[in-house]
C-alpha positions in Angstrom: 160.7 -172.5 -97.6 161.0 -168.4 -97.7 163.3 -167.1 -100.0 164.9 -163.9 -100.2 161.9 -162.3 -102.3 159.3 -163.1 -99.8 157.7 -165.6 -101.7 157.0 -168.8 -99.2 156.8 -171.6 -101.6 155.3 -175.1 -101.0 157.6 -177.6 -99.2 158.7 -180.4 -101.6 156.5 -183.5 -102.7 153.2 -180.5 -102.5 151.8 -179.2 -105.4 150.9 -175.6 -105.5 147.2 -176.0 -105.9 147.3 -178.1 -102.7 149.5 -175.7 -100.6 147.3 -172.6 -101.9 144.1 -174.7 -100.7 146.2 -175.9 -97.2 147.2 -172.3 -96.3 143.9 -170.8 -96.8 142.0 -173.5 -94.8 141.1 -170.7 -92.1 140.7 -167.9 -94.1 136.9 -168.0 -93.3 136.9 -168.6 -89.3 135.7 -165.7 -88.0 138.1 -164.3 -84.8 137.1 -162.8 -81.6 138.9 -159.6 -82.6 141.9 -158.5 -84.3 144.8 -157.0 -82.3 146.9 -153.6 -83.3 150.0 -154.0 -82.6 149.7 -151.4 -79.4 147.3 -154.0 -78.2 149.9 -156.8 -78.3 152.5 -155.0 -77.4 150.3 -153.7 -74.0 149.4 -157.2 -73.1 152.7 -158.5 -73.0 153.7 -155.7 -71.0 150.8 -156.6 -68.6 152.1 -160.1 -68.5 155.4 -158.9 -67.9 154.3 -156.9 -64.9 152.0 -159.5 -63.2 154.9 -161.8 -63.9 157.7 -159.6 -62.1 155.2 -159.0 -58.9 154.2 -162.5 -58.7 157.6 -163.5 -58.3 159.0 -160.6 -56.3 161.0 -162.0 -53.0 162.1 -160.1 -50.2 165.0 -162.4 -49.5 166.0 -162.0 -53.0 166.3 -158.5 -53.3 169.9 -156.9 -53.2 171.3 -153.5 -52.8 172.3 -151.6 -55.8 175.6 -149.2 -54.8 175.2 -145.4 -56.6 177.5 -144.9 -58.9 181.0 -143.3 -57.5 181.3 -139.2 -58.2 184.3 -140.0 -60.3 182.2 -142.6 -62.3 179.1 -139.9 -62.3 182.1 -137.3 -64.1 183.1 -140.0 -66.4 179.7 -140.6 -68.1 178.8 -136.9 -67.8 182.5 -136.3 -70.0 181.1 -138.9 -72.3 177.7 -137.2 -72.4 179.3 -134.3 -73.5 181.5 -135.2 -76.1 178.2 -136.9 -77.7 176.4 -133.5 -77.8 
């Protein structure tokens, strides 16, 4: 159970002692490395790519129309009125 604090507290029927001693069980297994962020972040990306290739079909594919010049003004207006 998390509360609003942060705190994760043990679920009901366990005694503190025991969850403190359940959630540290692993605490000492050494890892093959720790990962930054950047590093998770860059293989999920990886994945992500080998994914989309893997299942690229030709038959699939579909054209995308360019935008109309009147819809091309339109977003440039909107640009504008942001800047």
């Amino acid at each position: 159970v998390v509360h609003l604090a942060g705190v994760i507290e043990p679920p009901e029927g366990m005694q503190e002692e025991e969850y403190e001693v359940w959630i540290s069980i692993d605490e000492d297994i050494p890892v093959a490395a720790t990962l930054t962020s950047f590093e998770i972040w860059q293989a999920v990306c990886e994945q992500d790519q080998a994914i989309n290739i893997d299942d690229f079909d030709e038959d699939e594919c579909f054209e995308v129309n360019p935008p109309t010049n009147a819809e091309m003004r339109q977003a440039l207006d909107i640009l504008k009125r942001g800047v």
